[in-house]
Backbone as a chain_set.jsonl record, in Angstrom:
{"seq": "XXXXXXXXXXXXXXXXXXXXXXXXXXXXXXXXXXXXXXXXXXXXXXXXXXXXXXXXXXXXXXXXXXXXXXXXXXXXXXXXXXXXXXXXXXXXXXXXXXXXXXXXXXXXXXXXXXXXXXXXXXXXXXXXXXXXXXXXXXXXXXXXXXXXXXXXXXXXXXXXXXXXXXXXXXXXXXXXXXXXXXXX", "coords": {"N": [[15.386, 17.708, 4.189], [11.895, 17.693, 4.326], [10.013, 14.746, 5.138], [6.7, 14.166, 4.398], [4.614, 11.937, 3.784], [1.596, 10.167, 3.679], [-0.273, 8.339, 6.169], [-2.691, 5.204, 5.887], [-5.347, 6.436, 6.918], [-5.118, 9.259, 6.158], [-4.668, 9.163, 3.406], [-7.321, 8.526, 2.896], [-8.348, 10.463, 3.957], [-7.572, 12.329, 2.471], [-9.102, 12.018, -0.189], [-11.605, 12.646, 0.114], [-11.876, 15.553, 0.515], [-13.634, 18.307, 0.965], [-16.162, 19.379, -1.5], [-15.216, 18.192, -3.308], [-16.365, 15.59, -5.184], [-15.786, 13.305, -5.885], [-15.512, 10.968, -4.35], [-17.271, 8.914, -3.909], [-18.255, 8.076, -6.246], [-15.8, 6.292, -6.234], [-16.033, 4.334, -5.365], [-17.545, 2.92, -7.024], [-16.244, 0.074, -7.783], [-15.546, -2.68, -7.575], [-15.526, -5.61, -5.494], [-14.642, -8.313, -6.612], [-13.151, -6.884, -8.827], [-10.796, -6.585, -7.939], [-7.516, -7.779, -8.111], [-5.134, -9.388, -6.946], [-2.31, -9.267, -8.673], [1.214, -9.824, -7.604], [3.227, -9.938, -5.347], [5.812, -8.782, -3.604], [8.388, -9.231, -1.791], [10.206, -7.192, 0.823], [13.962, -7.574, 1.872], [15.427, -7.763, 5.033], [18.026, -7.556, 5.57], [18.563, -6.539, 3.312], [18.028, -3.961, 3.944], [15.814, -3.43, 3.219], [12.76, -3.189, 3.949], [10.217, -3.655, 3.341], [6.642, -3.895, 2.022], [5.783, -4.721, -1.064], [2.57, -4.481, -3.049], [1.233, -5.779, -6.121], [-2.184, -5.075, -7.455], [-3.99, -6.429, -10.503], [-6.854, -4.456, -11.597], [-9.371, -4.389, -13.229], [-8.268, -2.883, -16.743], [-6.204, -2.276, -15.816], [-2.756, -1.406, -13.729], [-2.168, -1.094, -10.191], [-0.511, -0.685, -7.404], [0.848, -0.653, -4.173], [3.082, 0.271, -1.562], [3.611, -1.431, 1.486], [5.164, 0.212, 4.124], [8.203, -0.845, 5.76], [6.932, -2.942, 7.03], [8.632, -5.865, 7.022], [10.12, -5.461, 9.116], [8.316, -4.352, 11.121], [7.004, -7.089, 11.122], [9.433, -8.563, 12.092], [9.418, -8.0, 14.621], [7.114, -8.366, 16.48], [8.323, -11.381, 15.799], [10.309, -11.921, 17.39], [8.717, -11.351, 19.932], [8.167, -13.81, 22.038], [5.106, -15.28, 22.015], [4.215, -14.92, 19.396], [6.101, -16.801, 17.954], [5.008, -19.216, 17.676], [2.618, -19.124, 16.148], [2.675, -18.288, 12.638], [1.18, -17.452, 10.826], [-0.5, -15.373, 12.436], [0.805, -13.81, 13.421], [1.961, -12.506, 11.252], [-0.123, -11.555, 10.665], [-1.295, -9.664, 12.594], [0.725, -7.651, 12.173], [-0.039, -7.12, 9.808], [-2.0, -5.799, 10.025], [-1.354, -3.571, 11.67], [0.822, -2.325, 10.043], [-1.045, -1.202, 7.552], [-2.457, 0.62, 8.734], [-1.469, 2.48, 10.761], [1.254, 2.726, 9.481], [2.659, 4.751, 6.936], [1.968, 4.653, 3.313], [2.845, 4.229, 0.177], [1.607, 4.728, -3.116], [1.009, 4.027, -6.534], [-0.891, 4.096, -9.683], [-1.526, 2.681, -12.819], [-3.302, 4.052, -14.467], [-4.925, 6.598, -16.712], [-6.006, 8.595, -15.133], [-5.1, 8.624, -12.792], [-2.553, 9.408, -13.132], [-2.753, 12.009, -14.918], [-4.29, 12.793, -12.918], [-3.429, 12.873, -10.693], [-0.412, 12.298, -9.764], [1.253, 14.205, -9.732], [0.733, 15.477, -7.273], [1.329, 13.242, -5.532], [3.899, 12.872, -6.235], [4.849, 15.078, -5.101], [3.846, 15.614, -2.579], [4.968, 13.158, -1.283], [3.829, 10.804, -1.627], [4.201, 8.698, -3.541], [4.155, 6.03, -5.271], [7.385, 5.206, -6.634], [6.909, 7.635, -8.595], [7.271, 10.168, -10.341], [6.528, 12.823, -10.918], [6.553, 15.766, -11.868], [5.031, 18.089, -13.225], [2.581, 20.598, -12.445], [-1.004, 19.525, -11.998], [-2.865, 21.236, -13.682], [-4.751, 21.655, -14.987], [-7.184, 19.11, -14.65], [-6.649, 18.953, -12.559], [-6.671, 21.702, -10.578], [-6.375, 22.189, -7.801], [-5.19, 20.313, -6.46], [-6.096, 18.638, -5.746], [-8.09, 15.497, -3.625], [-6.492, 12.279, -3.656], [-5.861, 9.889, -4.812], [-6.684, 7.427, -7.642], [-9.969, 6.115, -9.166], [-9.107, 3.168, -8.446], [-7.212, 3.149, -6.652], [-8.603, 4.405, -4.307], [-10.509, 2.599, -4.129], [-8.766, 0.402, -3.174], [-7.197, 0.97, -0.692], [-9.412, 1.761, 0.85], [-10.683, -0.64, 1.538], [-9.0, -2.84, 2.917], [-9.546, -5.299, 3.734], [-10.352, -6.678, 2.412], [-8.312, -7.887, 0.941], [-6.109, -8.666, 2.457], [-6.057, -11.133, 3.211], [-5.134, -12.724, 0.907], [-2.545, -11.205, 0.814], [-1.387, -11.971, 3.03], [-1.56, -14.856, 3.254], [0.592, -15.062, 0.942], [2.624, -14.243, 1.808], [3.214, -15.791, 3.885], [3.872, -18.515, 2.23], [5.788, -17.414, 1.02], [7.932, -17.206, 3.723], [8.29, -19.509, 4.379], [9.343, -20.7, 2.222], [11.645, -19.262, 2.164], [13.17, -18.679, 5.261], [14.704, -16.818, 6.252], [13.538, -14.76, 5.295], [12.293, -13.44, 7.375], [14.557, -12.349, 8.973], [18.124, -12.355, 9.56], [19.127, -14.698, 12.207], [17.081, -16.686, 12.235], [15.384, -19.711, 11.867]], "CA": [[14.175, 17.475, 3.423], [10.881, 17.079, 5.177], [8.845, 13.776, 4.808], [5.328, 14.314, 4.818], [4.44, 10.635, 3.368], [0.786, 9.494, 4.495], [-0.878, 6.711, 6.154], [-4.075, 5.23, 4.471], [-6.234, 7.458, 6.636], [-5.167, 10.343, 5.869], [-4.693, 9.303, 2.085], [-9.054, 8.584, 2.389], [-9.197, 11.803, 4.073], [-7.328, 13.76, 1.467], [-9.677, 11.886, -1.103], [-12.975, 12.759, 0.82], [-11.548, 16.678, 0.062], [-14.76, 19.05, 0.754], [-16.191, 20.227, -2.777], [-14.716, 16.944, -4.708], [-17.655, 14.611, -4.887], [-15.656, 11.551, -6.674], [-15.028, 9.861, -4.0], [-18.69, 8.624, -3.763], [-17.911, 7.41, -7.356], [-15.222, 5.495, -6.779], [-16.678, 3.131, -4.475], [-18.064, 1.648, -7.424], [-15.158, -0.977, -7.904], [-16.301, -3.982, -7.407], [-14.52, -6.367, -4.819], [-14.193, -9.525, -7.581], [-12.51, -6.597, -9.73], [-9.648, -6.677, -7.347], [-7.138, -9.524, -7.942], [-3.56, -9.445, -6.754], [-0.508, -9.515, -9.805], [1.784, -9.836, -7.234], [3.612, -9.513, -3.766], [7.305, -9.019, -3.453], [8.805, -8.966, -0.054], [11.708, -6.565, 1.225], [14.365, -8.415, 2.617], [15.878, -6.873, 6.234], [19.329, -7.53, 5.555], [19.196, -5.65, 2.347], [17.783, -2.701, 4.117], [14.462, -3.117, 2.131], [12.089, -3.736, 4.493], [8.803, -3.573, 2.98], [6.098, -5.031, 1.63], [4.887, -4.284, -2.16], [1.777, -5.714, -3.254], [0.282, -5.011, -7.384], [-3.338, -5.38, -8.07], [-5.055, -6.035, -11.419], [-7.97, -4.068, -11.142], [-9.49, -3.487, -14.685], [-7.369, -2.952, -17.082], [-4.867, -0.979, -14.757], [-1.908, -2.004, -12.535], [-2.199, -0.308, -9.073], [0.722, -1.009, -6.63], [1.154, 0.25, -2.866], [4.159, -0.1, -0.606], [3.405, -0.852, 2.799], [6.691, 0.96, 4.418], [8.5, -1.341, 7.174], [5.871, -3.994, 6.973], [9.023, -6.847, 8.019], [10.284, -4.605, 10.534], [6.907, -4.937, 12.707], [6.978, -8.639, 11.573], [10.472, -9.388, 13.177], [9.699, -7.412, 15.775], [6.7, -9.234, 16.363], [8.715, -12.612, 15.642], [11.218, -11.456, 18.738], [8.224, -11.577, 20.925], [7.723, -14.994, 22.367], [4.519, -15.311, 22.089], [4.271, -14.676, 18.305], [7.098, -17.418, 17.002], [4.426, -20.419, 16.841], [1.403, -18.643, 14.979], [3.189, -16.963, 11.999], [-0.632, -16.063, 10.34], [-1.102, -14.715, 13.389], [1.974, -12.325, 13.581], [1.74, -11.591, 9.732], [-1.833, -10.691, 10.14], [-1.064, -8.235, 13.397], [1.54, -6.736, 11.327], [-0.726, -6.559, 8.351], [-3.217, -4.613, 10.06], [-0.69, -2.211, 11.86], [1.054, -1.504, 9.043], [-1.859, -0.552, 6.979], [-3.193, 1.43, 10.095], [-0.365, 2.827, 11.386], [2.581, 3.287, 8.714], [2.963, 5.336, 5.498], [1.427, 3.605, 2.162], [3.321, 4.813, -1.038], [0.819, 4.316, -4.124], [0.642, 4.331, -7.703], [-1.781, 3.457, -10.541], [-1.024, 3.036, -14.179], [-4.897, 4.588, -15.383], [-4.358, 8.036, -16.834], [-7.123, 9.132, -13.929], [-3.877, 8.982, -11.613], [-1.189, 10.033, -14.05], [-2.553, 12.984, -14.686], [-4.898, 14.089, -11.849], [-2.817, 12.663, -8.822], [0.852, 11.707, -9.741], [1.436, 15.333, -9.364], [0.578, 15.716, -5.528], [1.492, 11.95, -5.118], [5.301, 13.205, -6.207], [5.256, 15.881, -4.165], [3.602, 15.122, -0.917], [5.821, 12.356, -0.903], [3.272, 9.307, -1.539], [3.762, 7.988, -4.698], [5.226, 4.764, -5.309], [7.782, 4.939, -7.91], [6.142, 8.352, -9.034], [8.041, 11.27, -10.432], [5.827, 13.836, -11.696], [7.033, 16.914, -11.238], [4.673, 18.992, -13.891], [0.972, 20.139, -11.525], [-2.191, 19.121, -13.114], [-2.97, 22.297, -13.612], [-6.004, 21.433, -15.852], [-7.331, 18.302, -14.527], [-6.631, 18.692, -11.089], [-5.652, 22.699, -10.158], [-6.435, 22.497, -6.792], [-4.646, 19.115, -5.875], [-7.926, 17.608, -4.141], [-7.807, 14.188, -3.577], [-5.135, 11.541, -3.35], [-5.966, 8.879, -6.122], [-7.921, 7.088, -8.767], [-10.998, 5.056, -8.029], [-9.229, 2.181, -8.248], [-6.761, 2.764, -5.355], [-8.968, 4.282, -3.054], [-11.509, 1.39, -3.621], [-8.416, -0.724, -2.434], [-6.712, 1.448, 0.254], [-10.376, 2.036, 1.877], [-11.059, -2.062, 1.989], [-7.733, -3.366, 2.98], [-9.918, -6.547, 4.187], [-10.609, -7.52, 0.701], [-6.91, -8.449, -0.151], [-5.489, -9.221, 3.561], [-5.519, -12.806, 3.884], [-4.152, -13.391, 0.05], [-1.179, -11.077, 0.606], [-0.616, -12.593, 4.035], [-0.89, -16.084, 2.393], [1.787, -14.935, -0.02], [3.969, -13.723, 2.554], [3.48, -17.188, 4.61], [4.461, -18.84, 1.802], [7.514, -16.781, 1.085], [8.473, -17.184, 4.344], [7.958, -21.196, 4.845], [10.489, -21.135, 1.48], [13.019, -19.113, 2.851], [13.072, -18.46, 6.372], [15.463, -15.432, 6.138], [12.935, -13.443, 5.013], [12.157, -12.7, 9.017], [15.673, -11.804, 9.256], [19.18, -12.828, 10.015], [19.233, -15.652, 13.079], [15.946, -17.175, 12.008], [16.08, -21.372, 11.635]], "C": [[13.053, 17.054, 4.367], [9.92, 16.393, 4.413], [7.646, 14.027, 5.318], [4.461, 12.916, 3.913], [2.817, 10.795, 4.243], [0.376, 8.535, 4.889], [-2.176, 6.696, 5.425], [-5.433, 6.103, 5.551], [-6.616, 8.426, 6.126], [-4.98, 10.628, 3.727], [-6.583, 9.279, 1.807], [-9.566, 9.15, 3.068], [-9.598, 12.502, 3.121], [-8.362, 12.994, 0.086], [-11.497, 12.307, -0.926], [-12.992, 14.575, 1.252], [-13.118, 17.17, 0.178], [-14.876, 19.909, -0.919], [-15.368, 19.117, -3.893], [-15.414, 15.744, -4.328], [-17.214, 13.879, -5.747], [-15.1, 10.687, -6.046], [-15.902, 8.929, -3.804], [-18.287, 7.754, -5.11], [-16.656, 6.185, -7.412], [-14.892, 4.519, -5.938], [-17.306, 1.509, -5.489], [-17.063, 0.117, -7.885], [-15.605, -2.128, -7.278], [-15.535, -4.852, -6.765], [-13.732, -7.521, -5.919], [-13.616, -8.784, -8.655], [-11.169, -6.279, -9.169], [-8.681, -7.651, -7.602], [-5.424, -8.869, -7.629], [-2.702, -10.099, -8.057], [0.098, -10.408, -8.819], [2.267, -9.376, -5.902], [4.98, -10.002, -3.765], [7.648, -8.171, -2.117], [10.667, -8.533, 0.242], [12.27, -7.422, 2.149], [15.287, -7.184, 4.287], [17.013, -6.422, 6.258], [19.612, -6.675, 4.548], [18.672, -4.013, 2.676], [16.528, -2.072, 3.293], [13.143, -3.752, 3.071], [10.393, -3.819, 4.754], [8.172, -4.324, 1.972], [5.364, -4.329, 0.065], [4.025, -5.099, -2.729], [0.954, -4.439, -4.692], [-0.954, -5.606, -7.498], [-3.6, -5.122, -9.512], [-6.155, -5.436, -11.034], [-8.405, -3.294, -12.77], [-8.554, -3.669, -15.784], [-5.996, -2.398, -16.899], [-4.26, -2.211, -13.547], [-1.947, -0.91, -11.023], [-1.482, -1.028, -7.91], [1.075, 0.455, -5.246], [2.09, -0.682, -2.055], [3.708, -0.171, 0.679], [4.679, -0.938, 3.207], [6.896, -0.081, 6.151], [7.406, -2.35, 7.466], [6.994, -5.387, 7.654], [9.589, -6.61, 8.956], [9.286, -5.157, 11.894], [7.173, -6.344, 12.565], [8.185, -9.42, 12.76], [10.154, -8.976, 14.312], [8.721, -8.191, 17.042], [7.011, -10.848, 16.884], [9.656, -12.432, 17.2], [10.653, -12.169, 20.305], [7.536, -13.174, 21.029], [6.536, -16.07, 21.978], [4.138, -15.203, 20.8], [4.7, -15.948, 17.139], [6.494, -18.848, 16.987], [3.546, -20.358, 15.963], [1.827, -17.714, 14.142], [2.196, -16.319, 11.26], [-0.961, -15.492, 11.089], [-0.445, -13.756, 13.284], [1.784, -11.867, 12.324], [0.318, -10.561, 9.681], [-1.641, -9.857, 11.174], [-0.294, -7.132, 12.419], [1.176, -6.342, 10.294], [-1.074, -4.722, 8.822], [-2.699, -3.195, 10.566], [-0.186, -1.204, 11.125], [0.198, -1.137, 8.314], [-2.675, 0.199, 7.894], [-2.626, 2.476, 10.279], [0.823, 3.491, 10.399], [1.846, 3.675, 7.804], [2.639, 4.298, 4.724], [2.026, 4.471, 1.278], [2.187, 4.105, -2.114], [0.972, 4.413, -5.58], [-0.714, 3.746, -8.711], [-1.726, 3.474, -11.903], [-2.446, 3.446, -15.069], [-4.204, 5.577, -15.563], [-5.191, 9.3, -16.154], [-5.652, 10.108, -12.907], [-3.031, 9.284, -12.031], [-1.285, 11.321, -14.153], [-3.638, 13.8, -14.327], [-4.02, 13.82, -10.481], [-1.728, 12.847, -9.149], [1.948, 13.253, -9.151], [2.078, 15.29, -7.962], [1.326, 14.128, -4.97], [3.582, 12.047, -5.102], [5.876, 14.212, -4.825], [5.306, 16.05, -2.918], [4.596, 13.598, -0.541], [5.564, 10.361, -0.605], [2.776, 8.303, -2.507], [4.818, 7.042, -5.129], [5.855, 4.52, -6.64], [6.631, 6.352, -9.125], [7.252, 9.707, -9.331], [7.409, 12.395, -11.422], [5.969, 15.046, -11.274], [6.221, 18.772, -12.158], [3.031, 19.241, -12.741], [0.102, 19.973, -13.275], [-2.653, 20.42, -13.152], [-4.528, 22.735, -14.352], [-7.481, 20.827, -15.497], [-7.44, 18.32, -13.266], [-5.695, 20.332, -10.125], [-5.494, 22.969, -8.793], [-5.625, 21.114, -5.924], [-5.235, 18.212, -4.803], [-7.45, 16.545, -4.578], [-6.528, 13.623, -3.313], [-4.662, 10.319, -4.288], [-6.975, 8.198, -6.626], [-8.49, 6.295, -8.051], [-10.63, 3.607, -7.84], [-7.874, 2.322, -6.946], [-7.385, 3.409, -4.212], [-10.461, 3.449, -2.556], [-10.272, 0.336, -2.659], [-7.689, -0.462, -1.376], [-7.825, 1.116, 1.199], [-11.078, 0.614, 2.155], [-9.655, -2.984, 1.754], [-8.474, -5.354, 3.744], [-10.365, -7.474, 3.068], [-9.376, -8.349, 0.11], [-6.03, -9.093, 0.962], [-5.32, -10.352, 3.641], [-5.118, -13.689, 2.306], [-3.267, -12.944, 0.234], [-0.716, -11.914, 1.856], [-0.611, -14.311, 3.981], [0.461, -16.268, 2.021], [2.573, -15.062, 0.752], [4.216, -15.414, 3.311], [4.269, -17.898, 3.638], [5.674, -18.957, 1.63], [8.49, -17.07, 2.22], [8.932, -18.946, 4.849], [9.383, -21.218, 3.624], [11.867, -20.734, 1.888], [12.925, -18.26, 3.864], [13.751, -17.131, 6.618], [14.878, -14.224, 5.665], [12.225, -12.528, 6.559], [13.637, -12.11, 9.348], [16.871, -12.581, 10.155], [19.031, -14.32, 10.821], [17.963, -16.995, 13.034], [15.775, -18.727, 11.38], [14.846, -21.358, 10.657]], "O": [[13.248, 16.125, 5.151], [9.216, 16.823, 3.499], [7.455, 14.117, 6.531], [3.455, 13.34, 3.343], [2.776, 11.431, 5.296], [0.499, 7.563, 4.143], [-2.687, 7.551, 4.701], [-6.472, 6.385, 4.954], [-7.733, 8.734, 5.709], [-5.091, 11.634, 3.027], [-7.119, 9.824, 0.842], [-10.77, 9.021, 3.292], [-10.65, 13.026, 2.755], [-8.254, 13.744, -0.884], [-12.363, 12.215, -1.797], [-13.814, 15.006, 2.061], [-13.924, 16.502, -0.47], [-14.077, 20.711, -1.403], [-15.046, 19.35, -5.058], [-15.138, 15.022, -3.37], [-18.032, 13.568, -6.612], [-14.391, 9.796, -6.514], [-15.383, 7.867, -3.458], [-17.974, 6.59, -4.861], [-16.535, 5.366, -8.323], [-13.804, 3.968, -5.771], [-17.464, 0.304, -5.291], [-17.677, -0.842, -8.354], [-16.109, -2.047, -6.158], [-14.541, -5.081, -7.455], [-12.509, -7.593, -6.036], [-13.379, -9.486, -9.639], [-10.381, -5.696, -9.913], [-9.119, -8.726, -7.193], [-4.848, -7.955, -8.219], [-2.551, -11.303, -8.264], [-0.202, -11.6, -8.865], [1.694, -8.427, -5.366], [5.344, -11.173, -3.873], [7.355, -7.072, -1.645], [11.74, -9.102, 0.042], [11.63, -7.986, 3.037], [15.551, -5.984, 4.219], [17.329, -5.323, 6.715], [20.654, -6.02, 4.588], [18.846, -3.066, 1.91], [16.27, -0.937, 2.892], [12.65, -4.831, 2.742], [9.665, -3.96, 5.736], [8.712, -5.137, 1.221], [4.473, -3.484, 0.156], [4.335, -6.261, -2.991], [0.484, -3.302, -4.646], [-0.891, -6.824, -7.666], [-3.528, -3.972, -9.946], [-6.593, -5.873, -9.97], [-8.028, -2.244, -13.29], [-7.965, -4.749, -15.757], [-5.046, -2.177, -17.65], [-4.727, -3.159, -12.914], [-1.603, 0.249, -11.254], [-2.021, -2.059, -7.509], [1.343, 1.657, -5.27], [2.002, -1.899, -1.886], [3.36, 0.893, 1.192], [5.395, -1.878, 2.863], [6.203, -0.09, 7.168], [7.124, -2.301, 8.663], [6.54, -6.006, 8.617], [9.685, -7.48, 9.821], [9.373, -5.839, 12.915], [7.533, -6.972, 13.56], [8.076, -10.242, 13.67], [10.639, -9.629, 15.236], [9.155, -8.539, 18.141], [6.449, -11.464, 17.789], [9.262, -13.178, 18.097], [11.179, -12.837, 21.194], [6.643, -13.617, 20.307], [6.719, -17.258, 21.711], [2.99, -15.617, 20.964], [4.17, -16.18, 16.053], [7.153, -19.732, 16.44], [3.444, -21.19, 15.061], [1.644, -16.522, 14.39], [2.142, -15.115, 11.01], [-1.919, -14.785, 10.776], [-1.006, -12.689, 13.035], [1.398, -10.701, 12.245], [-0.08, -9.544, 9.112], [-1.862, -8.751, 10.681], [-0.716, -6.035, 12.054], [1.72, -5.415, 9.693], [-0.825, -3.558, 8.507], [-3.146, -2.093, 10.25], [-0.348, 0.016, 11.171], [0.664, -0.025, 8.063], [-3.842, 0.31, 7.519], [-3.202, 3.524, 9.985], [1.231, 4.639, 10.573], [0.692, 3.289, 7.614], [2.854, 3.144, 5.095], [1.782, 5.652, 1.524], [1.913, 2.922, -1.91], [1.154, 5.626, -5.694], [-1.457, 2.897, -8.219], [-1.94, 4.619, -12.301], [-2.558, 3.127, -16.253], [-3.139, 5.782, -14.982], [-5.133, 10.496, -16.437], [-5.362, 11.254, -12.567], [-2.255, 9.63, -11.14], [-0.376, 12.034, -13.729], [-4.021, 14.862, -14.817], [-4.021, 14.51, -9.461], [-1.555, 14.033, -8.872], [2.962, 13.286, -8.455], [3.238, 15.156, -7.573], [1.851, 14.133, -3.857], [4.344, 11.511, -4.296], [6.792, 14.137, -4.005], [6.232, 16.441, -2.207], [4.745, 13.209, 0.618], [6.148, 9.409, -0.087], [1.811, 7.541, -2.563], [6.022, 7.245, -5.29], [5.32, 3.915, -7.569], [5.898, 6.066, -10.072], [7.975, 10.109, -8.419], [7.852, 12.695, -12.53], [5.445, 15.369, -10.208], [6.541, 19.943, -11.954], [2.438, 18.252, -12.311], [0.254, 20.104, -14.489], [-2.919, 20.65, -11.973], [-5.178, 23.777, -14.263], [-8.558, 21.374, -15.732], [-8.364, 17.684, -12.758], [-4.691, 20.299, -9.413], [-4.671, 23.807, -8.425], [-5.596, 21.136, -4.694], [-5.043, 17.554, -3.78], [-6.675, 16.388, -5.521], [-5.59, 14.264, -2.841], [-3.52, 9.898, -4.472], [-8.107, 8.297, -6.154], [-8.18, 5.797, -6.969], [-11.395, 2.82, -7.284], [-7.72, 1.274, -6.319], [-6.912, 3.143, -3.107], [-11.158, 3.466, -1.541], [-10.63, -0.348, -1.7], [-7.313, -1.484, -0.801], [-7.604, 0.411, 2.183], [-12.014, 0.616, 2.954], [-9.336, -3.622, 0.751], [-7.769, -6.3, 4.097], [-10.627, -8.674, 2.996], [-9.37, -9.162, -0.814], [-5.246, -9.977, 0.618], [-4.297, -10.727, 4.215], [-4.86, -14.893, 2.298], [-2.375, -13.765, 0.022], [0.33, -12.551, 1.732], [0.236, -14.965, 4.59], [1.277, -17.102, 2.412], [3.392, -15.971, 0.613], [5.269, -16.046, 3.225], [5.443, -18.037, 3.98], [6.473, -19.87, 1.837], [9.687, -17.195, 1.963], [9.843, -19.284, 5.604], [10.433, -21.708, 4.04], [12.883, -21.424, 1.971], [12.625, -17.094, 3.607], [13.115, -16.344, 7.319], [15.354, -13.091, 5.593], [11.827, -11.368, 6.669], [13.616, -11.223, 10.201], [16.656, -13.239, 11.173], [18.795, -15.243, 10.04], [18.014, -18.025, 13.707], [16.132, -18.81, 10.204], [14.585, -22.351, 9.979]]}, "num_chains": 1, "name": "protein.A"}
């Protein structure tokens, strides 16, 4: 099977599609209409090693995986130089992984149900997405990549960075094992 998963450039390339002028539109999202649900953290040992974080935004849930997110952190944590400033290492590892790795997405509007979920099944970047009918109506050419409310929050990952990497501090101050195995 070949993974073709993207990172978040190339997800606010494929939304910046020549001849689909809504990505201009869906800028208008408003930062204070962002708020974090939630942030649940893959553990290493269970072979889950990523980071999912849901936004309210509106009246919609919108939820992206960043893939291997405690991976970089232990890896990170390993290096010497890392294992007294853990906002420091969380926040390198933020920014890599949202740089650098694959983002799986979804959005529960019916914008992204049924103009993206489609392409989001198929290309291989939809979080918890199984749509296997195309939009054939709505979306026949499979432009874009998702609704305006996840690529207002893909394309300002500095808007939400230092509550999820809060969270994660937290999480990690309660139980230390969430860096993995040997970890006091």
């Amino acid at each position: 099977m070949i993974i073709n998963e993207f990172t978040r450039s190339e997800l606010i390339t494929k939304s910046k599609t020549p001849g689909f002028n809504r990505y201009k539109t869906r800028m208008t999202v408003k930062p204070k209409e962002i708020i974090i649900d939630r942030v649940i953290i893959g553990k290493l040992q269970y072979n889950s090693p990523h980071l999912d974080v849901y936004f309210k935004v509106r009246d919609y849930i919108c939820s992206i995986r960043l893939i291997n997110y405690m991976v970089r952190v232990r890896v990170l944590y390993e290096q010497s130089k890392y294992r007294n400033d853990i906002r420091k290492l969380l926040e390198i590892a933020f920014n890599y992984t949202v740089n650098k790795n694959d983002l799986l997405i979804n959005c529960t509007c019916p914008d992204f149900y049924y103009r993206f979920s489609y392409s989001a099944t198929v290309n291989n970047y939809g979080f918890n997405t199984n749509q296997l009918i195309p939009a054939k109506i709505r979306n026949p050419e499979n432009q874009g990549s998702g609704c305006k409310h996840l690529t207002r929050i893909i394309n300002a990952p500095s808007l939400w960075k230092g509550k999820v990497i809060t969270a994660v501090l937290q999480a990690i101050k309660a139980d230390p094992s969430l860096l993995g195995g040997d970890v006091q």
